[in-house]
C-alpha positions as CSV (number, residue, x, y, z in Angstrom):
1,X,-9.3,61.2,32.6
2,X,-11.0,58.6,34.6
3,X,-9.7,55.0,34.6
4,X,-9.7,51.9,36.6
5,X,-6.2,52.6,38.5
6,X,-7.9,56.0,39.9
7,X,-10.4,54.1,41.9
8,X,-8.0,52.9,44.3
9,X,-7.7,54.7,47.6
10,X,-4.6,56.1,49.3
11,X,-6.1,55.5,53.1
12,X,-8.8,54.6,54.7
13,X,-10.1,57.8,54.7
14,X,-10.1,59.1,51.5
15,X,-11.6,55.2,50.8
16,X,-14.6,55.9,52.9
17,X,-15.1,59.8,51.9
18,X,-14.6,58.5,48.4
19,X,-17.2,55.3,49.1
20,X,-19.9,57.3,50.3
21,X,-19.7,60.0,48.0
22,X,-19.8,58.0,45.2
23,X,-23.2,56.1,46.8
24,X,-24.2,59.9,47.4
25,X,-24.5,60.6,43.9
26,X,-26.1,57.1,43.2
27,X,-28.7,58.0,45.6
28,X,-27.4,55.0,47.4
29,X,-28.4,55.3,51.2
30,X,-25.5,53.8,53.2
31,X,-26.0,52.3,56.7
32,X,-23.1,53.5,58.6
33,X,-22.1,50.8,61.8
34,X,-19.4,52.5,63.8
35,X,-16.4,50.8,65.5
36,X,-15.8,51.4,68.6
37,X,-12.3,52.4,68.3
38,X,-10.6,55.3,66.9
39,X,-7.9,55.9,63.8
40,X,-4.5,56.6,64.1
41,X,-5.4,60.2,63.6
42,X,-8.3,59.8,66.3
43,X,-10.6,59.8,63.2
44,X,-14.1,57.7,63.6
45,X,-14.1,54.2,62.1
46,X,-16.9,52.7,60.5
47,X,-18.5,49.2,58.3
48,X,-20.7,50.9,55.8
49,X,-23.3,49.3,54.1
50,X,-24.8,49.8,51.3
51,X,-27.6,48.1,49.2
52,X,-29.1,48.5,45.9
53,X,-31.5,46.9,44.1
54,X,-35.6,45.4,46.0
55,X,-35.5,45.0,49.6
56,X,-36.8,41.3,49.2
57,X,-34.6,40.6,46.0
58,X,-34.7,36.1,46.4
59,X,-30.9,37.0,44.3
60,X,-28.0,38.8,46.3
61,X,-24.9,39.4,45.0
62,X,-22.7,40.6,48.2
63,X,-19.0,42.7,47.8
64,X,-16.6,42.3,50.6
65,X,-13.7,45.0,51.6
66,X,-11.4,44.7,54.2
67,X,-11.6,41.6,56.0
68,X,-7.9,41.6,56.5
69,X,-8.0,45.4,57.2
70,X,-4.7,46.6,55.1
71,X,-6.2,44.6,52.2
72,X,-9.2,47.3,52.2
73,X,-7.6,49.1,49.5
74,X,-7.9,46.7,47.0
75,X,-11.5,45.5,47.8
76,X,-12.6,49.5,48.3
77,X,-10.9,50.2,44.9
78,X,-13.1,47.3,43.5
79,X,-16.2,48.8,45.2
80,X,-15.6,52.1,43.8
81,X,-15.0,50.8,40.4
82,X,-18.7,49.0,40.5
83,X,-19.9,52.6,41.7
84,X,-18.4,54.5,39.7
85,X,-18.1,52.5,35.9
86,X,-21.8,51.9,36.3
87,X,-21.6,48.1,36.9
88,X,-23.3,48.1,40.3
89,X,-25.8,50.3,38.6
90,X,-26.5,47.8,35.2
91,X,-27.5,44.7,37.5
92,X,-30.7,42.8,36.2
93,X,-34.2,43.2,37.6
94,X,-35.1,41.4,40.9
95,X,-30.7,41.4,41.6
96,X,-29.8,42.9,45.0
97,X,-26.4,44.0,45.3
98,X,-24.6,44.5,48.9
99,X,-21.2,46.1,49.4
100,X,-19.6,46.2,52.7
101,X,-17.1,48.4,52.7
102,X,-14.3,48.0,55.7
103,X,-15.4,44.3,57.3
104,X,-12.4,45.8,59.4
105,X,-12.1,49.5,59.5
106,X,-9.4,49.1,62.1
107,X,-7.4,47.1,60.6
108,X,-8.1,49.3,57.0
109,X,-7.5,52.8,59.2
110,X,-4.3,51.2,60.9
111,X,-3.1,49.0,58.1
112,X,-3.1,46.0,59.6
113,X,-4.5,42.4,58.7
114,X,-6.0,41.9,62.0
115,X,-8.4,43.2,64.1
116,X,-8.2,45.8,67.4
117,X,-8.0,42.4,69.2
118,X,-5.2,41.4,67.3
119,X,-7.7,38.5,65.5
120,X,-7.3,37.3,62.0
121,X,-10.7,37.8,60.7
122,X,-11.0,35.1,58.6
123,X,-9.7,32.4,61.4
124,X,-12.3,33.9,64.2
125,X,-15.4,32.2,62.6
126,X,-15.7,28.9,64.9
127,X,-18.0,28.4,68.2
128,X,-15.5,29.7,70.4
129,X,-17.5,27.4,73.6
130,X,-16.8,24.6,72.2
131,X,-13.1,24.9,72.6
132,X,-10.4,25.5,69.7
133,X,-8.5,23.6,67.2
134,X,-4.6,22.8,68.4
135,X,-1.7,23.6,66.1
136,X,1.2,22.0,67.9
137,X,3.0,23.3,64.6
138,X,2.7,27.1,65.1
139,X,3.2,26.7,69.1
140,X,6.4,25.2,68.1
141,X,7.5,28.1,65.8
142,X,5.8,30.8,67.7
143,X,9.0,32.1,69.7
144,X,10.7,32.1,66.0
145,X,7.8,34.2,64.5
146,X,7.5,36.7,66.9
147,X,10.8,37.5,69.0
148,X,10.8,40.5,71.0
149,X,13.5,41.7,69.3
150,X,13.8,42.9,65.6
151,X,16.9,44.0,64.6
152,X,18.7,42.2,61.0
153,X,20.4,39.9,63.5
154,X,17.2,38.5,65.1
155,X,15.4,38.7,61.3
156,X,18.4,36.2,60.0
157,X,18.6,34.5,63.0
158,X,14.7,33.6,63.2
159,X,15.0,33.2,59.4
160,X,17.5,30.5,59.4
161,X,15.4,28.2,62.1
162,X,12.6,28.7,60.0
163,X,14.0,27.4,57.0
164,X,15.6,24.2,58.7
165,X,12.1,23.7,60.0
166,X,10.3,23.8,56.6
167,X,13.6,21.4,55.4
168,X,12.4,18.9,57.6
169,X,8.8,18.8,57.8
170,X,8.0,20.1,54.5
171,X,6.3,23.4,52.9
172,X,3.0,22.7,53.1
173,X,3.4,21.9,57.0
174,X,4.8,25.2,57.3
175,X,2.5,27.2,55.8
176,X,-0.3,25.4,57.7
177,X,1.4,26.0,60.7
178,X,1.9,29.5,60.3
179,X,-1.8,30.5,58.4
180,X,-3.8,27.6,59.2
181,X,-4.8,29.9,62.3
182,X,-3.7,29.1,66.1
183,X,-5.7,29.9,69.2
184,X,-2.9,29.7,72.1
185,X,-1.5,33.3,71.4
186,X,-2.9,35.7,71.6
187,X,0.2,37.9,70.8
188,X,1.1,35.9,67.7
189,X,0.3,35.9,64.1
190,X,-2.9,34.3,62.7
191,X,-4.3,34.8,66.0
192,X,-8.1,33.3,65.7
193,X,-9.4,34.7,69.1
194,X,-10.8,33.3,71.8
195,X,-14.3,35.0,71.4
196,X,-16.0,36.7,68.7
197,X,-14.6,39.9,67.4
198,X,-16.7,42.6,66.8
199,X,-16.5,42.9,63.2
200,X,-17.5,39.5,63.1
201,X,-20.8,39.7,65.1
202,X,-21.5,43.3,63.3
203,X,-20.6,41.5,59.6
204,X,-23.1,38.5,61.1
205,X,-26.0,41.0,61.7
206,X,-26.3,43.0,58.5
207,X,-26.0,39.4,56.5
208,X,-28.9,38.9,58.4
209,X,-30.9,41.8,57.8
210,X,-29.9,42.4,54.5
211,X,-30.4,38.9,53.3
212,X,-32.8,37.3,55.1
213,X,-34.9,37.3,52.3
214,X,-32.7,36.1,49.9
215,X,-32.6,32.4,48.2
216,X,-29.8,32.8,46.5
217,X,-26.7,34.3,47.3
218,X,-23.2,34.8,45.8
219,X,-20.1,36.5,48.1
220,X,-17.1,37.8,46.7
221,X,-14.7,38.3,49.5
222,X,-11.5,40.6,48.2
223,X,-7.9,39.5,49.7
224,X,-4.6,40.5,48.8
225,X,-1.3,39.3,49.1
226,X,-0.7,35.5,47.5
227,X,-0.2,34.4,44.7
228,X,1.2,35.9,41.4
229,X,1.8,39.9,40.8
230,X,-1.5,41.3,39.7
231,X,-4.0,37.7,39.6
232,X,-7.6,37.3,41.0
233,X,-7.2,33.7,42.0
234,X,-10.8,32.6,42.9
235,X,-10.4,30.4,45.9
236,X,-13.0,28.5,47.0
237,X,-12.3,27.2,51.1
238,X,-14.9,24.3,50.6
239,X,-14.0,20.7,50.2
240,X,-13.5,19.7,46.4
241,X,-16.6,18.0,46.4
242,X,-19.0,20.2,48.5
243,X,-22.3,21.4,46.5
244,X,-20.3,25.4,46.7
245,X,-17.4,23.9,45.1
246,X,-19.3,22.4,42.1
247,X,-21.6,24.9,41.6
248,X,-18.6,27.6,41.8
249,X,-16.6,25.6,39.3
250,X,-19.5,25.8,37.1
251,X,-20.5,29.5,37.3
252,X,-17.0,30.7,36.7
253,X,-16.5,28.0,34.5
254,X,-13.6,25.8,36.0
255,X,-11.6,29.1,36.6
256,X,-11.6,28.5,40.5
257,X,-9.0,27.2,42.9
258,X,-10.1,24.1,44.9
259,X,-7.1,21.7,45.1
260,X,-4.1,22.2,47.9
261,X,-1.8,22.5,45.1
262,X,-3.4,26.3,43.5
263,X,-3.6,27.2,47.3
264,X,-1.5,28.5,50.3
265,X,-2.6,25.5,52.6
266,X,-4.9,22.7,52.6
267,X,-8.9,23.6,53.0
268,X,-8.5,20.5,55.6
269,X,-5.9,23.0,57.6
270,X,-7.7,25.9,58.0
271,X,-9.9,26.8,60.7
272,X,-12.4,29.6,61.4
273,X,-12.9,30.4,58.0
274,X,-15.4,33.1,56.7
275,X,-17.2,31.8,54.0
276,X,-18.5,28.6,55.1
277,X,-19.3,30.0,58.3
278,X,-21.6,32.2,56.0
279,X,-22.9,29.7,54.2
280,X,-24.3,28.0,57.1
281,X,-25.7,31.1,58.7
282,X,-27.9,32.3,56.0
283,X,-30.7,30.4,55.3
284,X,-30.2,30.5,51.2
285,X,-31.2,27.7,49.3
286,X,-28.4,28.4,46.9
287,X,-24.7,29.9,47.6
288,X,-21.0,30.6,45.7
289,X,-18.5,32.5,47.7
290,X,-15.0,32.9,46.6
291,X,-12.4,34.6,48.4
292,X,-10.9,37.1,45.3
293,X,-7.6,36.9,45.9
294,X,-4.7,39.0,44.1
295,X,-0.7,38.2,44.5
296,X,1.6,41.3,45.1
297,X,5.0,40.1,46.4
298,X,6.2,36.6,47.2
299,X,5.3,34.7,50.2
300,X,8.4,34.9,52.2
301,X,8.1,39.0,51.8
302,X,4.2,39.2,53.0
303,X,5.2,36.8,56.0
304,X,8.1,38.9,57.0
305,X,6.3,41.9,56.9
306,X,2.9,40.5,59.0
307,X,5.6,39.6,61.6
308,X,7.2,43.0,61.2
309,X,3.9,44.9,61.7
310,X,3.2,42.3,64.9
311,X,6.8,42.9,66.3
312,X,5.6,46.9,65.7
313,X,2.5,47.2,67.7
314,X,3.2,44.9,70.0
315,X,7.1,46.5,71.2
316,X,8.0,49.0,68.6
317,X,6.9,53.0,68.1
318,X,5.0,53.7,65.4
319,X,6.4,57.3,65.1
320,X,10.0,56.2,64.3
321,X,12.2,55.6,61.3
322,X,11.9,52.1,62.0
323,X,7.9,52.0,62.8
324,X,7.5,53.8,59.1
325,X,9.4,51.5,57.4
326,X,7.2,48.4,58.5
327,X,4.1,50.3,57.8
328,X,5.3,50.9,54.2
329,X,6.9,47.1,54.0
330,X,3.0,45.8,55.0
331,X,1.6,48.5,52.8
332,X,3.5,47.3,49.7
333,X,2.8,43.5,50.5
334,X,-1.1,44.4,50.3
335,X,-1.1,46.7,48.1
336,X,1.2,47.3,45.4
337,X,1.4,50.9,44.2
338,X,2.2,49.9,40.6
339,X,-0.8,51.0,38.0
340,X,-0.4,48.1,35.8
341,X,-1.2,45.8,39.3
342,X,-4.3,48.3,39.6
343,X,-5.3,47.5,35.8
344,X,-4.7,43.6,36.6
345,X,-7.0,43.9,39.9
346,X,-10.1,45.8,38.2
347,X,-9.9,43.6,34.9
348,X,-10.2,40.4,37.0
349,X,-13.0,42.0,39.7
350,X,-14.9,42.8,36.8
351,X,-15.0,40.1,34.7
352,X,-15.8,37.9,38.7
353,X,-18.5,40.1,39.1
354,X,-20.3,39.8,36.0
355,X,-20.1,35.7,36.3
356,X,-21.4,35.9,39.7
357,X,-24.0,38.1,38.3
358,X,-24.8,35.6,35.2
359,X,-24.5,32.6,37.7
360,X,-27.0,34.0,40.5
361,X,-29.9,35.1,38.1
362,X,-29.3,33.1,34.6
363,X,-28.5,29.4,36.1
């Protein structure tokens, strides 16, 4: 029997076979942008694209998978599930609906968070000639965050300087030091590139194509890994009292998270964010983007194993004991293998989706 835990993919393979199959049978035609890099298994990587609904829809409801790469199999689950339960298919009259499946098929195919240029996504969206922001804070830690070495002895070791350093400076300076995003190394975690990626400037060009006729626009961007076991937080990375805020507030009425307190660091902290950056490059009269974002182990686990996987590609083997231990430790603080977490995941996706829906074509 069919249900909503079977939706979720067990690679990025089977996520994209699975993907465009589904859109196959929907008579969905899928626009397929290749990567230029290969899988772990040498297998083709690709963004696909698909759309549904009038070519000039003025509504667009838009589905994103995979901007941190590992967290792909949550937001391809979610994709599947709106293929597949016939909620993609039920939209209103006039509603184009776009899903973007693998923002980051790299990172997806290789389960990382960041990109073939070692780039968090979601920290790369800046003008990159008009220099970068400074984090003294994460140039401070960065020796701490990723030594060369990663044996139990370096992992307490490192461990221990960390926590005197979040003792004396405080919780929320550490964890906008370490995610607010840092452009000095390029070898580090929360890297946010010099230059564009290209899964940023291929994401930019289908926006445009797809929605340049579109008014109004609503983005769901799925993410993994903060927050409580198995809940959607809806986190909105505007200022509290920006027009997207509001209007987000409104549409998924007061059931977003705006404040510093319901998120991992201060909206003033981050940099190179993808939403806004959005925002501002479509020409939409009206737009809501939320980054969907479901907990799965605490926050000390997910940090230790995004410095694991770093440590990994940048001086490890990958086919070693060691090497398939990290890959399972990130796998497990993206994506939780548990069916209830699945259950938790689709309920909340739905129930975000059909808001979005009511907010883009009923407000």
């Amino acid at each position: 029997m069919t249900t909503a835990a079977t939706y979720f993919p067990e690679s990025y393979a089977e996520a994209r076979a699975r993907f465009l199959a589904a859109c196959a049978e929907a008579e969905i035609e899928v626009e397929q942008r290749p990567n230029p890099n290969a899988g772990p298994e040498g297998e083709a990587l690709y963004c696909d694209v698909a759309w549904m609904g009038p070519r000039d829809a003025e509504a667009a409801l838009v589905v994103l998978s995979g901007t941190h790469g590992v967290e792909g199999f949550c937001g391809s689950g979610v994709q599947l599930g709106l293929l597949q339960s016939g909620l993609a298919a039920a939209r209103p009259d006039g509603l184009g609906v776009l899903l973007v499946h693998a923002v980051n098929p790299y990172g997806f195919a290789w389960q990382r968070r960041v990109t073939e240029e070692n780039v968090d996504l979601n920290r790369n969206w800046l003008d990159h000639g008009n220099g970068h922001p400074a984090n003294p804070g994460y140039d401070e830690l960065h020796s701490l965050l990723c030594p060369r070495d990663w044996s139990d002895a370096t992992i307490a070791e490192t461990q221990a300087a960390l926590d005197v350093w979040e003792a004396t400076h405080g919780t929320m300076a550490l964890r906008a030091a370490i995610s607010g995003g840092q452009y000095g190394h390029a070898d580090g975690i929360f890297f946010g590139g010099t230059r564009d990626t290209w899964a940023k400037t291929n994401l930019e060009a289908l926006l445009t194509t797809h929605l340049s006729q579109a008014r109004r626009v609503g983005a769901i961007d799925i993410h993994t890994g903060l927050g409580p076991y198995g809940f959607g937080d809806r986190l909105l990375p505007f200022a509290p009292d920006d027009p997207v805020t509001r209007l987000a507030q409104d549409w998924f009425e007061g059931d977003c998270t705006d404040t510093p307190a319901g998120a991992h660091v201060n909206v003033a902290d981050l940099h190179g964010v993808s939403l806004p950056a959005i925002r501002d490059h479509l020409a939409a009269d009206v737009f809501v983007g939320i980054a969907l974002e479901y907990g799965t182990v605490p926050t000390p686990d997910v940090r230790q194993a995004v410095r694991a996987d770093n440590w990994l590609h940048l001086h490890g083997q990958l086919d070693s004991p060691k090497g398939r231990a990290i890959k399972e430790q990130i796998r497990a603080a993206f994506f939780p293998s548990g069916r209830d977490w699945k259950l938790q995941v689709w309920e909340r996706a739905e129930e975000t989706v059909k808001l979005m829906v009511r907010g883009l074509t009923e407000s």
